[in-house]
C-alpha positions in Angstrom: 3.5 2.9 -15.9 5.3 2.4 -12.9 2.4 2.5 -10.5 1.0 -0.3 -11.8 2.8 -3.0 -9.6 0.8 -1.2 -7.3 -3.0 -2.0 -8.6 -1.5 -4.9 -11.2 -1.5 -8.2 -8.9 -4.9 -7.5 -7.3 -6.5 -10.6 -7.5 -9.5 -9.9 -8.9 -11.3 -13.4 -8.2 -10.8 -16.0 -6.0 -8.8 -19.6 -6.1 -10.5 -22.8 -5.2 -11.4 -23.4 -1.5 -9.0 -26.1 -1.1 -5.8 -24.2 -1.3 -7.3 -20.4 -1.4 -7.2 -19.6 2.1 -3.5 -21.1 2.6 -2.4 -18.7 -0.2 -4.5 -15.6 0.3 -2.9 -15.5 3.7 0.9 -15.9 2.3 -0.4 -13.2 -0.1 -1.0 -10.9 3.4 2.4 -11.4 4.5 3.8 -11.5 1.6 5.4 -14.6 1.5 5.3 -14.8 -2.3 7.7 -17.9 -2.8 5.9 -19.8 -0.8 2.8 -19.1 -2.3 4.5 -19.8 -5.9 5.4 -23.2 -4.7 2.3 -24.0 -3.4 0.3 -22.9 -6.9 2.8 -24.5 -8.9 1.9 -27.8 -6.9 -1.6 -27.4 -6.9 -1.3 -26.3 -10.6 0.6 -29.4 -11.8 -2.7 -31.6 -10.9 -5.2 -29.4 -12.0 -4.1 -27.4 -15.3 -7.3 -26.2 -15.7 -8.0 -23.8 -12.6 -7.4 -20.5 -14.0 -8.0 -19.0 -11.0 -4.7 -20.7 -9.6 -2.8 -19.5 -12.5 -3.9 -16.1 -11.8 -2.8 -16.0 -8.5 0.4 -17.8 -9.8 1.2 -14.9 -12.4 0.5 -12.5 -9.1 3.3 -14.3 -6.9 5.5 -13.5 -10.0 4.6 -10.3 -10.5 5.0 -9.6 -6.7 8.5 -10.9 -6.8 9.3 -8.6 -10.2 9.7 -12.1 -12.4 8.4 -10.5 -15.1 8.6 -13.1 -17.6 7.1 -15.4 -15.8 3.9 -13.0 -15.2 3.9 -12.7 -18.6 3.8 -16.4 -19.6 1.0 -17.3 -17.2 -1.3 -14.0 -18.0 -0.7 -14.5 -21.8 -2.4 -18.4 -20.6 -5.2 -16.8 -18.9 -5.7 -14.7 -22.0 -5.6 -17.7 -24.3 -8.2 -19.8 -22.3 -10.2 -16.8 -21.9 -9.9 -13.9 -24.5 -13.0 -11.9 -23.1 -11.7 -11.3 -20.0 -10.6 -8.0 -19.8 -8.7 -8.4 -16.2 -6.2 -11.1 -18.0 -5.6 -8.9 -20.8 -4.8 -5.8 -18.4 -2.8 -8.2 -16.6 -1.0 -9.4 -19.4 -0.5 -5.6 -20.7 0.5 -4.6 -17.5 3.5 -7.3 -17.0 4.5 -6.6 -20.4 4.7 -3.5 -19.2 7.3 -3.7 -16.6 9.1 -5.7 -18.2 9.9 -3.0 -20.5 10.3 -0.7 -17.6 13.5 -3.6 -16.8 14.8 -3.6 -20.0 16.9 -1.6 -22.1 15.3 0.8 -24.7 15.5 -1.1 -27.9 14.0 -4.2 -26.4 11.9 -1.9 -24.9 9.9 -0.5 -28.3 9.5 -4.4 -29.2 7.5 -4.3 -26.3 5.1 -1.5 -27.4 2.8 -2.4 -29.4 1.7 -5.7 -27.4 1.3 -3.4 -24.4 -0.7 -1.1 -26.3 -3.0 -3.9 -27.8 -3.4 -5.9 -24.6 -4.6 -2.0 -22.5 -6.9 -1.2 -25.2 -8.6 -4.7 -25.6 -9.3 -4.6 -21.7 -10.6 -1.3 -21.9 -13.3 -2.4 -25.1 -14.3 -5.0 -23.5 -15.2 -3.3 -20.0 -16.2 -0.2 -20.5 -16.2 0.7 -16.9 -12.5 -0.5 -16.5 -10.7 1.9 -14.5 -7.3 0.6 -13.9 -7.0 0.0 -17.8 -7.9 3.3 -18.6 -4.9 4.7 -16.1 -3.0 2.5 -17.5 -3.1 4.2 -20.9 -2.7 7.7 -19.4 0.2 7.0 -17.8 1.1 4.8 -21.2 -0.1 8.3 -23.9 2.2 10.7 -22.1 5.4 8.8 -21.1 6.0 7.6 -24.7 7.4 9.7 -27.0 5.8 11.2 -29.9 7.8 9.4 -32.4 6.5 5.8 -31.2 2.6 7.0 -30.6 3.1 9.1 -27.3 -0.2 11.6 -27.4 -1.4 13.9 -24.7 -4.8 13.9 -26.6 -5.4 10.5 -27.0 -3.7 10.4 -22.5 -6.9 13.1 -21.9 -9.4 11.2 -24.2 -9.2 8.2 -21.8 -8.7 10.9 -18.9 -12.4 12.0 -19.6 -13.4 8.3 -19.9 -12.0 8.3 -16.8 -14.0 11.4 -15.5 -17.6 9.7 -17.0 -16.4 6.5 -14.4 -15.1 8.2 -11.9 -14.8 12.0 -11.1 -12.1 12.1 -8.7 -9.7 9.7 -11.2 -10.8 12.1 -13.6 -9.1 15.2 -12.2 -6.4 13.3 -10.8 -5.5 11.6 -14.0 -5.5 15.5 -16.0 -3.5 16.5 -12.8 -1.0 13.4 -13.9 -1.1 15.0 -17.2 -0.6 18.0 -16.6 2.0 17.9 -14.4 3.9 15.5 -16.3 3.0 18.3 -19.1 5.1 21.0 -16.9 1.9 22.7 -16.4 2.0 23.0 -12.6 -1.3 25.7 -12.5 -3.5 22.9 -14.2 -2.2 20.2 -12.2 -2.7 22.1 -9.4 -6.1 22.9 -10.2 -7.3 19.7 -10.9 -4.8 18.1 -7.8 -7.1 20.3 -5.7 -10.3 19.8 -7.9 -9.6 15.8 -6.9 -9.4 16.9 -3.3 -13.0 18.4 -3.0 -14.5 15.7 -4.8 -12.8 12.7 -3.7 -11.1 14.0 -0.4 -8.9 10.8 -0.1 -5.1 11.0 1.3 -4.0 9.7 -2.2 -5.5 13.1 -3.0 -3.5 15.4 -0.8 -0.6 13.8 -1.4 -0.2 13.8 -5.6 -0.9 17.5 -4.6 2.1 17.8 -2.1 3.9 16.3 -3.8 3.3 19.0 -7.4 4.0 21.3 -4.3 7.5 19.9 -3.3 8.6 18.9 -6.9 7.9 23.0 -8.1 9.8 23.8 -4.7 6.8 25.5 -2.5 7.4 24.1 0.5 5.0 26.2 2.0 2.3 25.6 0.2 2.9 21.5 0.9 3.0 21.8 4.3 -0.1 23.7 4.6 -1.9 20.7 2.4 -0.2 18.2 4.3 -1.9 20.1 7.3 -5.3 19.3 6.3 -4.9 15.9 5.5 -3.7 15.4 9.1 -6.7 17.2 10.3 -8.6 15.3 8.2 -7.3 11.9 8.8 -5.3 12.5 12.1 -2.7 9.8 10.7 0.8 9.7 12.4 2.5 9.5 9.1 1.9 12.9 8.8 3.4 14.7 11.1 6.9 13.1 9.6 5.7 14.6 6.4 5.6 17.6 7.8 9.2 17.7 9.4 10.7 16.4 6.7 9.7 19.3 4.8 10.8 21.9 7.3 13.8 19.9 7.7 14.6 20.0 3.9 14.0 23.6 3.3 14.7 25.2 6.7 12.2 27.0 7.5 9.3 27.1 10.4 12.0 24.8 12.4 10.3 25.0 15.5 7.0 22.9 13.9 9.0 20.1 12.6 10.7 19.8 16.0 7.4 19.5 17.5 5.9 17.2 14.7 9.0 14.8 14.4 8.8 14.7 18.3 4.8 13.5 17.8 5.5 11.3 14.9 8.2 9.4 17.4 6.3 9.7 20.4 3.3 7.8 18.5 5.6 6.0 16.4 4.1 2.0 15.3 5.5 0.5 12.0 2.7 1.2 10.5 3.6 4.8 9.7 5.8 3.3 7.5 9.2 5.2 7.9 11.5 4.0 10.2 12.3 5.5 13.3 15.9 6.2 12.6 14.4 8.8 9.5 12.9 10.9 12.3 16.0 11.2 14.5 18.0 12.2 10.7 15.5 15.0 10.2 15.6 15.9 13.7 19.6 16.1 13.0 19.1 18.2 10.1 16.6 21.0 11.9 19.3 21.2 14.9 21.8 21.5 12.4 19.8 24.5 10.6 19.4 26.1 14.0 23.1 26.2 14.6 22.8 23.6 17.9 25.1 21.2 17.4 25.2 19.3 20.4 21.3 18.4 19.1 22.2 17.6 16.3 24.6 14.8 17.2 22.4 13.5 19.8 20.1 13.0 17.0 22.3 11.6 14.6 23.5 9.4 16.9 20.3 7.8 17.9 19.4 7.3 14.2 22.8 5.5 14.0 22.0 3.4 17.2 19.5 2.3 15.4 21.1 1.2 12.1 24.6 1.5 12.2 25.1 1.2 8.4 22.7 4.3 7.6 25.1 5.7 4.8 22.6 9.0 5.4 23.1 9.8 8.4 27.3 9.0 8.4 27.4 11.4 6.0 25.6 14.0 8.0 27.0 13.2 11.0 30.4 14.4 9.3 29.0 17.6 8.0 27.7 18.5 11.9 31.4 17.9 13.4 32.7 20.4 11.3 30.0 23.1 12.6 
């Protein structure tokens, strides 16, 4: 359930010309509030634009107001009950919200999610996301309120039938989640000749890293940067060898790559590389590397609780 907020406020259609290209930008830079003022403007004088109030429940779902999701997808669902994207909106919201709440008002929650998943699923058969959605739903519940690895693999098949590679990374999900690493890993891998996709490689790294074969992960993580030659990687790979201190000299030389190629679109910050650069001088005894390194990652944010912490442990080599 909780990586729906990543496939959730997709917009699935598009608003009205007038305003649509003002707020699909916002939407790119993620200026959200704005964009909710906007629709709520634009909304007020024409009630009737369901596109608007689709993209409105997306700004609240972007900003984690979940009630306020809720209200406008349970809208879209009244207006237009065959729709199968407002009702795995709706479920979807509903869904977070009881991933916010505590447990009891949680289980209220269930059965609406439950109704609002399957309903998008009937009515499009090909509906992947809704079909996820219940995976992850099946096997995170408990038994005792209708959690069911058979019914998670029934719509992991239905899956398979759309979509191969979501087929063998949703039994991977199961699996793993199952504490069956072998068949996770099987199908994890299974995904990765089919599909071939990073998000591939990295649900398997990461079975890798959570059953503690660091090894194994870096090897993976090798091939996806040969595959893809993205930067990203290459702080994967440190921060492995960092972690589990071993094969020190390779994250030296990929933490030194990931920085010398470094854009913000690698996504972790710089001062993360100069940490695990710490770490790998601290595994190799050098502790005047070390502190260089922690103190450039400290330069660069002085409040990195991390890397204060670290930088203790190496002045008492």
């Amino acid at each position: 359930m909780r990586k729906l907020i990543l496939i959730l406020f997709i917009p699935f259609i598009t608003i009205g010309q007038d305003i649509g290209n003002d707020v699909e930008q916002l939407f790119q830079n993620k200026q959200f509030v704005k964009a909710e003022n906007i629709l709520i403007n634009y909304i007020n004088n024409n009630p009737k634009d369901i596109y608007a109030i689709e993209m409105l429940g997306d700004t609240y779902g972007h900003q984690k107001k979940w009630d306020e999701a809720i209200s406008q997808y349970k809208l879209l669902v009244e207006k237009n009950n065959a729709n199968a994207n407002y009702h795995f909106k709706y479920g979807g919201s509903l869904g977070m919200k009881a991933l916010s709440v505590n447990k009891f008002k949680a289980l209220t929650l269930i059965g609406d999610i439950k109704r609002e998943f399957h309903t998008a699923a009937n009515l499009d058969p090909k509906h992947i996301e809704a079909r996820w959605a219940l995976v992850e739903l099946y096997m995170q519940l408990p038994g005792i309120i209708g959690g069911s690895k058979k019914k998670s693999l029934k719509f992991a098949e239905e899956l398979f039938a759309l979509s191969p590679v979501d087929g063998y990374l949703a039994k991977g999900y199961i699996y793993e989640y199952d504490n069956k690493p072998l068949l996770a890993e099987k199908n994890y891998i299974k995904a990765i000749e089919v599909g071939g996709s990073l998000t591939c490689f990295e649900k398997l790294t990461n079975l890798y890293e959570n059953e503690n074969q660091p090894q194994k992960a870096i090897q993976n993580i090798e091939k996806a940067r040969d595959k893809f030659q993205r930067n990203a990687l290459h702080y994967q790979i440190g921060k492995i060898c960092a972690d589990y201190n071993l094969q020190l000299d390779k994250g030296v030389k990929c933490l030194t790559t990931y920085i010398e190629n470094y854009t913000v679109k690698d996504g972790v910050p710089l001062q993360w590389a100069y940490y695990r650069l710490a770490q790998i001088f601290k595994h190799k005894n050098d502790k005047e590397n070390a502190l260089k390194w922690i103190d450039k990652a400290l330069a660069f944010q002085s409040d990195f609780d991390s890397a204060l912490e670290f930088k203790s442990q190496i002045l008492k080599m």
